[in-house]
N, C-alpha and C positions, 0 to 999 in steps of 0.2 A: 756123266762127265768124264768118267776115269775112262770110257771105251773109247775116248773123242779124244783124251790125252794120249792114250796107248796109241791111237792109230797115225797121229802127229805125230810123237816121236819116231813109230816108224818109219812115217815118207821123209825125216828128217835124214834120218840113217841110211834109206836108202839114196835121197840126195848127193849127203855126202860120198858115201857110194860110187857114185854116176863120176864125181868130182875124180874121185881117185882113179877110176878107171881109166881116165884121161892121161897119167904119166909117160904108159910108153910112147903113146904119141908124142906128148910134149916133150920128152930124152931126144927122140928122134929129128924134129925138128930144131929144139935146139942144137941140135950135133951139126946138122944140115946148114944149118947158119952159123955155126959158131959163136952160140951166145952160151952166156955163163948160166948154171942153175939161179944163182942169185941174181935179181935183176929190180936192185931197188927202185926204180922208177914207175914198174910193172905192178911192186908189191903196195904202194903210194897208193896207185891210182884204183886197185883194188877195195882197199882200207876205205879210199874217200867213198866208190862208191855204196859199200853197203852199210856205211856211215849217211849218209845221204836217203838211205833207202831207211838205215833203221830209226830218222827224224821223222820221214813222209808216215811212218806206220807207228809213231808215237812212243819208239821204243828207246830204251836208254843204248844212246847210240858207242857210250865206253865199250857198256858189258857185249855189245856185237861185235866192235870190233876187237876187242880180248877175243871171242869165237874163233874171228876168221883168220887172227894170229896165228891162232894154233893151229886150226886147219893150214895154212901156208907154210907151217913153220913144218909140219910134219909130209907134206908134200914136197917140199924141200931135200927134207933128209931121204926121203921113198926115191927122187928122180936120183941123187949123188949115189944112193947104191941101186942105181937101174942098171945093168948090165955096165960095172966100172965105167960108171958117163966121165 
């Protein structure tokens, strides 16, 4: 069991991972369009879905999206010091 948790956490981390690797791109288009880092409608509709997703798979859908808070919240700060956006 612990070899089955060890190995979820790690496609977890390296998921998130994958996530973060996404910035410069996302700096660049947002520059491209001129939208802001912060894009409350964007972060909503995020929240709802893996609220949504963390119902379908029986999970307490707070503590998920508390997760993805903080994954957003610090993706946030990563694109604001991406090359002075």
């Amino acid at each position: 069991m612990r070899k089955q948790i060890d190995e979820i956490d790690s496609q977890i981390v390296d998921l998130i991972s994958k996530r973060f690797e996404l910035v410069p791109e996302i700096v660049r288009l947002k520059k491209q369009n001129n939208l802001p880092v912060f894009q409350p409608e964007r972060e909503r509709h995020v929240f709802e879905l893996v609220r949504q997703k963390a119902l379908e798979n029986k999970l307490d859908s707070v503590l998920v999206v508390k997760i993805f808070e903080l994954i957003v919240s610090e993706m946030k700060k990563q694109q604001e010091n991406f090359n002075d956006y």
